[in-house]
NUKOL-767943 format. One record per residue: x, y, z of N, C-alpha, C, O in turn; residue in one letter; residue number from 1. Coordinates in Angstrom, 3 decimals. Atoms other than C-alpha are relative to their C-alpha. Example, Ala and Ser with C-alpha at 12.3 -4.5 7.8 and 13.67 -1.06 7.14 Angstrom:
! residues 2
ATOM; 0.890; -1.190; 0.000; 12.300; -4.500; 7.800; 0.900; 1.200; 0.000; 1.936; 1.181; 0.665; A; 1
ATOM; -0.820; -1.190; -0.060; 13.670; -1.060; 7.140; -0.770; 1.090; 0.730; -0.261; 2.198; 0.899; S; 2
//
This chain:
! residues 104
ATOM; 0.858; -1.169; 0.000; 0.000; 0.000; 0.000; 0.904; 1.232; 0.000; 1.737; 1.489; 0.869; X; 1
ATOM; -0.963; -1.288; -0.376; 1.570; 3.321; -0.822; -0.751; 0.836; 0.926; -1.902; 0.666; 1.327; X; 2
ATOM; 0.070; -0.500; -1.412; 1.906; 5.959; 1.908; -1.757; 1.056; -0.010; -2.611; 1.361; 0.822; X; 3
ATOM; 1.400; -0.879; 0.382; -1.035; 8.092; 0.196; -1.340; -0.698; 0.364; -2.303; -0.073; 0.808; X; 4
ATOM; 0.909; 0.730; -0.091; -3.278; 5.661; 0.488; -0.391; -0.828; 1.400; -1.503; -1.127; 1.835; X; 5
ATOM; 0.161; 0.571; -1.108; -2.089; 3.928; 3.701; -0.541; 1.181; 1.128; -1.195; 0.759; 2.082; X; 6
ATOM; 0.163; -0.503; -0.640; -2.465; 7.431; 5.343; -1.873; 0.327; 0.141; -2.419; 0.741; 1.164; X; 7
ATOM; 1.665; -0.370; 0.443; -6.577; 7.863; 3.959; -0.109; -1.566; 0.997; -1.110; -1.618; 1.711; X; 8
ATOM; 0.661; 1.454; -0.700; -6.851; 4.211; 5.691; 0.165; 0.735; 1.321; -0.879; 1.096; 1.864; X; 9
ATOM; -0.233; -0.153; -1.521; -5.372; 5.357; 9.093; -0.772; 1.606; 0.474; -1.043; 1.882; 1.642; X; 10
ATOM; 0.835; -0.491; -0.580; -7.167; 8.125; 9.286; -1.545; -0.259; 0.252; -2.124; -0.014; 1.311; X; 11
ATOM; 1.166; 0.679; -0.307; -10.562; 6.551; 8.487; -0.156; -1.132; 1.164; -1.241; -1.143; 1.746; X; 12
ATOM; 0.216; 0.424; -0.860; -9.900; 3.994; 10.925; 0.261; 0.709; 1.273; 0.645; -0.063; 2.152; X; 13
ATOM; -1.019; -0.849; -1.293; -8.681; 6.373; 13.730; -1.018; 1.109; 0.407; -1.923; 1.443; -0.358; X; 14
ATOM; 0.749; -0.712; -0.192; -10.217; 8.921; 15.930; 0.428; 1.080; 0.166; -0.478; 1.869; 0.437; X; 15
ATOM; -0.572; -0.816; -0.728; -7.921; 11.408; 16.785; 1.742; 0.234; -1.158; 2.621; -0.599; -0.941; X; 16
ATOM; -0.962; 0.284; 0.419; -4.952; 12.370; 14.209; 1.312; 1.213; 0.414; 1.180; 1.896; 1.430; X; 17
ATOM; -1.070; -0.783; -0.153; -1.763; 14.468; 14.183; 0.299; 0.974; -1.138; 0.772; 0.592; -2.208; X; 18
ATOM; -0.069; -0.838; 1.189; -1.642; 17.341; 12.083; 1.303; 0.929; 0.267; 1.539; 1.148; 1.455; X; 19
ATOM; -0.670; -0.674; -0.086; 1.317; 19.591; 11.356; -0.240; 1.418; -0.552; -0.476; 1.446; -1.760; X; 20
ATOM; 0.575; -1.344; 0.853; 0.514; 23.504; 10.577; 1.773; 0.767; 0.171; 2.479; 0.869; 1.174; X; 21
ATOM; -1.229; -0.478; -0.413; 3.820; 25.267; 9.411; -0.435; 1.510; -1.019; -0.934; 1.595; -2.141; X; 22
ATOM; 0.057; -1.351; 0.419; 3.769; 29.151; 8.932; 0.954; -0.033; -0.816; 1.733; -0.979; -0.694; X; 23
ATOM; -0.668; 0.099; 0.675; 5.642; 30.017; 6.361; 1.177; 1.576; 0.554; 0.742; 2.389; 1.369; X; 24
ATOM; -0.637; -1.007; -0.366; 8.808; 32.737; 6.695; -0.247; 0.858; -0.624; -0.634; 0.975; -1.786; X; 25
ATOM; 0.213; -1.498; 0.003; 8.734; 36.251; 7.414; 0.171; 0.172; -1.898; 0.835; -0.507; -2.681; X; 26
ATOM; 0.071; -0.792; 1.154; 7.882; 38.474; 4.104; -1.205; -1.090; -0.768; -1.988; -0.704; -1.636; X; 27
ATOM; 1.502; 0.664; 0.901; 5.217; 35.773; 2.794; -1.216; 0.181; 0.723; -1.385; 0.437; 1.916; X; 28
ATOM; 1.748; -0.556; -0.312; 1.475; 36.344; 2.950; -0.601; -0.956; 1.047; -0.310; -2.140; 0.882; X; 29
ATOM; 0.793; 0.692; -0.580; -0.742; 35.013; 5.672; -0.787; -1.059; -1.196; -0.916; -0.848; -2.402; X; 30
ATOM; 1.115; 0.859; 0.905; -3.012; 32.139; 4.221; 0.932; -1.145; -1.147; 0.500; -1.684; -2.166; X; 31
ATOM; -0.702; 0.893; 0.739; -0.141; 30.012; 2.884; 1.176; -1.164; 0.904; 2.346; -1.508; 0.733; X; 32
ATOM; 0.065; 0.972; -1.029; -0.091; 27.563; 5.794; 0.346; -1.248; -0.590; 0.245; -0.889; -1.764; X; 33
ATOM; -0.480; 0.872; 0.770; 1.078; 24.210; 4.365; -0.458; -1.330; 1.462; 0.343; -1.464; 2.387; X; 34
ATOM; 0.407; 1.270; -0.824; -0.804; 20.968; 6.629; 0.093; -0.940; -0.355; -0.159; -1.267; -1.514; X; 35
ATOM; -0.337; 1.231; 0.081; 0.070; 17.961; 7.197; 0.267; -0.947; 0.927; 1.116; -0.828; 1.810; X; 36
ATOM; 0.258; 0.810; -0.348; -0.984; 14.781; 8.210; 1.220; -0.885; 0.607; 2.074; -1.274; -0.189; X; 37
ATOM; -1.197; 0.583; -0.486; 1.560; 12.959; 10.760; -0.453; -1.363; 0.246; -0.385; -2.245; -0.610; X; 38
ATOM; 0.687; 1.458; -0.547; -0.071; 9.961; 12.797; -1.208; 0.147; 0.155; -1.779; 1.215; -0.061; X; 39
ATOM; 1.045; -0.391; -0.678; -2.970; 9.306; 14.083; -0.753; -1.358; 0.802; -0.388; -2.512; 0.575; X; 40
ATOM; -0.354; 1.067; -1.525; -4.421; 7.211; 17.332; -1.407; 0.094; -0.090; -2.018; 0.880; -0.814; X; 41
ATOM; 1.354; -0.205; -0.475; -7.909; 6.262; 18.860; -0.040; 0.973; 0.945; -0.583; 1.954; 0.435; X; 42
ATOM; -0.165; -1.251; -1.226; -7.608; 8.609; 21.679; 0.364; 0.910; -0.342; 1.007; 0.919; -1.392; X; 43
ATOM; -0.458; -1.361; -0.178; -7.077; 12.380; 22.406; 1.275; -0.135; 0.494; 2.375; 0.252; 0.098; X; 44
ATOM; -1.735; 0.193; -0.993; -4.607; 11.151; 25.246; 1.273; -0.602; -0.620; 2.419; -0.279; -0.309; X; 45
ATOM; -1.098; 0.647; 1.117; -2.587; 8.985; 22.590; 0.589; 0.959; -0.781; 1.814; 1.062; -0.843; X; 46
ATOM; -0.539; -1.096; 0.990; -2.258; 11.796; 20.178; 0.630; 0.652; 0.359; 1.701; 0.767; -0.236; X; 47
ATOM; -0.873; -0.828; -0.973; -1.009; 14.101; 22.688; 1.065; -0.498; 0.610; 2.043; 0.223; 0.807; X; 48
ATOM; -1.573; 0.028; -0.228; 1.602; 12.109; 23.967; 0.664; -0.325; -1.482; 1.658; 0.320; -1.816; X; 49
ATOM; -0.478; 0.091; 1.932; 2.362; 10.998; 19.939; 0.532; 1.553; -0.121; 1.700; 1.828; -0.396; X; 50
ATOM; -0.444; -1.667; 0.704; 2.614; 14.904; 19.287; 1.514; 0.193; 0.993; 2.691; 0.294; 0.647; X; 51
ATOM; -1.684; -0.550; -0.599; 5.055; 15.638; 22.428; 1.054; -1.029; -0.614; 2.113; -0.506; -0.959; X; 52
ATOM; -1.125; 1.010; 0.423; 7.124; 12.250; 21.201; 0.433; 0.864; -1.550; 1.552; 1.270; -1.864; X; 53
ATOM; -0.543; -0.562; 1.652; 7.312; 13.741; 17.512; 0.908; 1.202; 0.142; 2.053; 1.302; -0.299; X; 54
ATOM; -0.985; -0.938; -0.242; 8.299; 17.052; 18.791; 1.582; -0.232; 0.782; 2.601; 0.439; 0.619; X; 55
ATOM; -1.510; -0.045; -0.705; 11.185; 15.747; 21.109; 0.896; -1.249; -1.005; 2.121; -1.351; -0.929; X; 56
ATOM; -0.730; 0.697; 1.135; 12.077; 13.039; 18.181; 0.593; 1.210; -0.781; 1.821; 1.300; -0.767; X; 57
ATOM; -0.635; -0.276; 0.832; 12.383; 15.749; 15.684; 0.776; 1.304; 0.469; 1.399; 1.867; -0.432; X; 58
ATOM; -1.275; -1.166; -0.258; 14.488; 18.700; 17.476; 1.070; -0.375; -0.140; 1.630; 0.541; -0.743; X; 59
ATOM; -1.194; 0.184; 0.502; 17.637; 17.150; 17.042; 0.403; -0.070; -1.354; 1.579; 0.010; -1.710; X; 60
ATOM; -0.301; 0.143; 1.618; 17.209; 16.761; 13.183; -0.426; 1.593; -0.977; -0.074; 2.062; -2.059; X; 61
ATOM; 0.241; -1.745; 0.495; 15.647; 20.500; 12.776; 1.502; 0.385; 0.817; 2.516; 0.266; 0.129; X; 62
ATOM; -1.193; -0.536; -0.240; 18.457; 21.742; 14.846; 1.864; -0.210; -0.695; 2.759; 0.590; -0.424; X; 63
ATOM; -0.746; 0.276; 0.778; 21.246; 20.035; 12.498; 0.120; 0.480; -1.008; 1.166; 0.943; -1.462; X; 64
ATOM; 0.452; -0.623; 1.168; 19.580; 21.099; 9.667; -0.177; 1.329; -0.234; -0.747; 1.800; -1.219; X; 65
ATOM; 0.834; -1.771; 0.039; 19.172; 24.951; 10.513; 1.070; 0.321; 1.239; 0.657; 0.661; 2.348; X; 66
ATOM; -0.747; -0.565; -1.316; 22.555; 25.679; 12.731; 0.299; 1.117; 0.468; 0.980; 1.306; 1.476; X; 67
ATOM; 0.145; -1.022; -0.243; 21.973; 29.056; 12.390; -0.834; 0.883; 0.478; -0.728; 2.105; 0.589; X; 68
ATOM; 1.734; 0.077; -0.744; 18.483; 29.067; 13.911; 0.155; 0.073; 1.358; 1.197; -0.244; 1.931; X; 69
ATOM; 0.034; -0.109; -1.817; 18.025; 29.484; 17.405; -1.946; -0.981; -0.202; -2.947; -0.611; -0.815; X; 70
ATOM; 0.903; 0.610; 0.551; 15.410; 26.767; 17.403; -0.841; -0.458; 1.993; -0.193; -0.592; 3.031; X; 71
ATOM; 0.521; 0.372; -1.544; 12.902; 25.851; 20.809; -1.349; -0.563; -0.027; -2.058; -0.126; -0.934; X; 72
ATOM; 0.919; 0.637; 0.165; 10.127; 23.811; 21.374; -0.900; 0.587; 1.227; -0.348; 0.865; 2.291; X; 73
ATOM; 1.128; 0.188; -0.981; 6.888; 24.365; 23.427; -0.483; -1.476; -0.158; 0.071; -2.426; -0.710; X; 74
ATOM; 0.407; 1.217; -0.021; 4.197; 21.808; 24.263; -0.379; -0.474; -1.505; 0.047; -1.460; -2.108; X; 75
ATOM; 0.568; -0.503; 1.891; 2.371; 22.774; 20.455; 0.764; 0.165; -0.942; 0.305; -0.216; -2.019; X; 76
ATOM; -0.521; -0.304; 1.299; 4.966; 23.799; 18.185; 1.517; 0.182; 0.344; 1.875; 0.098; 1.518; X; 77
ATOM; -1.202; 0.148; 0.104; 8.539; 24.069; 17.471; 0.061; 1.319; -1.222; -0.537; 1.422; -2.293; X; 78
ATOM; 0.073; -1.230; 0.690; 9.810; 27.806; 16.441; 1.682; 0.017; -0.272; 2.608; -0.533; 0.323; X; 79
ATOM; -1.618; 0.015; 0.836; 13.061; 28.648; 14.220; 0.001; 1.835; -0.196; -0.602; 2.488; -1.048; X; 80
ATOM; -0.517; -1.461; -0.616; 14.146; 32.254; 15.342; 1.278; 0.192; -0.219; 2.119; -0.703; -0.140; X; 81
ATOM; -1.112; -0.578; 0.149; 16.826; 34.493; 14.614; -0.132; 1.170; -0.087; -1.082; 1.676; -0.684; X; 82
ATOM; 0.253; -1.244; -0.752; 17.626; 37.762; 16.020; -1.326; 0.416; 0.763; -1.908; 1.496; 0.660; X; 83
ATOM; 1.125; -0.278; -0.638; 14.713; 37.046; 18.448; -1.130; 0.431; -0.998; -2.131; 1.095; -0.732; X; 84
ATOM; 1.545; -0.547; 0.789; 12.431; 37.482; 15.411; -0.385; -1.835; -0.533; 0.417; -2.669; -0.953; X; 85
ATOM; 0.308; 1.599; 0.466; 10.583; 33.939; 14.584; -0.337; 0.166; -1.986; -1.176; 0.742; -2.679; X; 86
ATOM; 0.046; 0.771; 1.522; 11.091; 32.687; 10.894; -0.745; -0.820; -0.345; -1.103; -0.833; -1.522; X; 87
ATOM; 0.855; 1.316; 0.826; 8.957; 29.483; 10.747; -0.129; -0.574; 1.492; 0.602; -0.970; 2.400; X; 88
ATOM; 0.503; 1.108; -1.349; 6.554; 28.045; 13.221; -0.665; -1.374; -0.588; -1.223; -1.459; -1.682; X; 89
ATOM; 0.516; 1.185; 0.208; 5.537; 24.475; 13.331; -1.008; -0.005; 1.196; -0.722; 0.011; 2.393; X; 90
ATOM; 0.245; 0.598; -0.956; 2.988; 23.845; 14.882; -1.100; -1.197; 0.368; -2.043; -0.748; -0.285; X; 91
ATOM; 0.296; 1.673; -0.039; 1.202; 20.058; 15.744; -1.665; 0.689; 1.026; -1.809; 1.594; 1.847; X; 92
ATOM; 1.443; 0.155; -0.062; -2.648; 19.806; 16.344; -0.634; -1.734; 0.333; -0.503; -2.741; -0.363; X; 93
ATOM; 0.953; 1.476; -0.084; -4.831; 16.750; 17.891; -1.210; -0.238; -0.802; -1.483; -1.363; -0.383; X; 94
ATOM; 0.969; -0.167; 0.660; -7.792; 16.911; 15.694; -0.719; -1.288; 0.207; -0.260; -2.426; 0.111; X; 95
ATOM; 0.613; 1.887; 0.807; -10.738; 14.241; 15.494; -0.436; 0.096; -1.509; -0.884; 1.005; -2.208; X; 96
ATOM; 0.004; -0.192; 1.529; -10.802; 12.976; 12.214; -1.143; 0.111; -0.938; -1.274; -0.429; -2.037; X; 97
ATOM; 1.191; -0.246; 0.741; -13.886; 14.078; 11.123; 0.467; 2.205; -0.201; -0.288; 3.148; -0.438; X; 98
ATOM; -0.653; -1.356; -0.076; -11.851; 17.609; 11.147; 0.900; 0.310; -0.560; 2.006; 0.346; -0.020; X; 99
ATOM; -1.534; -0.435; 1.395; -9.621; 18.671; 7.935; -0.172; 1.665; 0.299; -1.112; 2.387; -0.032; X; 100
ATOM; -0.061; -1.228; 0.086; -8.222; 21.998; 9.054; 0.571; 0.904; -0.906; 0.599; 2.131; -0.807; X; 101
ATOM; -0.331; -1.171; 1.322; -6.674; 23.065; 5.553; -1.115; 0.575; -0.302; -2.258; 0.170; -0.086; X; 102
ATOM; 1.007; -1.213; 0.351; -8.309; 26.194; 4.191; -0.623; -0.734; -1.438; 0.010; -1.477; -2.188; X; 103
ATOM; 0.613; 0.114; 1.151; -10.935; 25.773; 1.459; 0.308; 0.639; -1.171; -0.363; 0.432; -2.182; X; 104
//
């Protein structure tokens, strides 16, 4: 099963998924949000620890990748800053999956 297809399964079977919302950097227009589908669990409480695990999995591989970033995580999102001005937020959503928050 490719991943396109395995991901439309796991969310139909699932109640609760993992969404990623990443702002895009300074000088681009609001409304060009870019979402995306991570995991997704029967539970709220699953998702939420899934989201903190993703975020403390992937800071070591954003911070490699961006060593000029001043990079920090909250519980929600993971921000890539420089000169105290934020460049690009990530930030992770529990949603139930009856809830697609890309824009129409």
């Amino acid at each position: 099963m490719n991943r396109a297809n395995w991901m439309s399964y796991v969310v139909v079977l699932s109640a609760w998924v993992l969404w990623s919302e990443t702002f895009p950097p300074l000088g681009q227009k609001p409304g060009k949000e870019d979402w995306r589908i991570l995991d997704a669990w029967e539970t709220k409480a699953e998702c939420i620890r899934g989201r903190s695990q993703f975020i403390t999995d992937a800071m070591p591989n954003y911070r490699a990748r961006n060593p000029s970033s001043q990079i920090r995580a909250t519980e929600k999102e993971i921000l890539f800053e420089e000169d105290n001005k934020t460049l690009l937020t990530i930030t992770y959503h529990c949603l139930p999956d009856s809830i697609d928050p890309r824009p129409r």
